[in-house]
C-alpha positions as CSV (number, residue, x, y, z in Angstrom):
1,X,2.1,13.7,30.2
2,X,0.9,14.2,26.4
3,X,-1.7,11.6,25.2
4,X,-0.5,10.0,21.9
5,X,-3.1,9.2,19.4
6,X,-2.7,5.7,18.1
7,X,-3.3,4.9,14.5
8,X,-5.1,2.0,13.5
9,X,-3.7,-0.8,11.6
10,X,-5.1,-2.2,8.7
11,X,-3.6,-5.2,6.3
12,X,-3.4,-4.8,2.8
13,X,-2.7,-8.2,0.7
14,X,-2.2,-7.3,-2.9
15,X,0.2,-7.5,-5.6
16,X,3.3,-5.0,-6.1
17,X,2.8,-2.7,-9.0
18,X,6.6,-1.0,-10.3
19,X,4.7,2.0,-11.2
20,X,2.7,2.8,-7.7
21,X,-0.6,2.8,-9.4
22,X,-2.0,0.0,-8.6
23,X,-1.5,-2.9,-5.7
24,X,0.1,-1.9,-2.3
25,X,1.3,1.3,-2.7
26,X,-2.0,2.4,-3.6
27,X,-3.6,0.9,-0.9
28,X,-0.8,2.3,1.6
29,X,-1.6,5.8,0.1
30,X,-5.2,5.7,0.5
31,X,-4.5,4.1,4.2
32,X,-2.6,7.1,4.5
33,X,-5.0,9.8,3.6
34,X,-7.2,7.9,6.2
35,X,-4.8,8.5,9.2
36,X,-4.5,4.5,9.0
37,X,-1.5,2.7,9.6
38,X,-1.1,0.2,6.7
39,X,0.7,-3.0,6.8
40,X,1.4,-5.1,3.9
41,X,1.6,-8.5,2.5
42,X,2.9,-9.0,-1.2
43,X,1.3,-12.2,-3.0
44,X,3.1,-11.2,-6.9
45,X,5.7,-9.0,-8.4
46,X,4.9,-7.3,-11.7
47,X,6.9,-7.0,-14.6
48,X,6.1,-4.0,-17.2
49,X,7.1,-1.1,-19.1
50,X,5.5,1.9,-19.3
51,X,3.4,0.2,-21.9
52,X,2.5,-2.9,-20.8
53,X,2.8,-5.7,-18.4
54,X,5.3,-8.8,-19.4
């Protein structure tokens, strides 16, 4: 039988960024890149344009 290579996990607890630059899908990306498994926990919700924040 095949040995399957676990991923770690790591937490993540950061605010949700609209755009994906910033707050958890950043961190999942870079958890990614790392052959991490990333869970999250959301603590605020942004509101902005492509110009600013509200």
């Amino acid at each position: 039988m095949a040995k399957v290579a676990r991923r770690k996990t790591v937490l993540t607890i950061a605010g949700f960024d609209p755009s994906g630059g910033a707050g958890l899908q950043a961190d999942l990306r870079v958890f990614n890149d790392f052959k991490l498994k990333g869970l999250s926990a959301v603590t605020a919700l942004t509101v902005q344009t492509g110009r600013e924040v509200m």
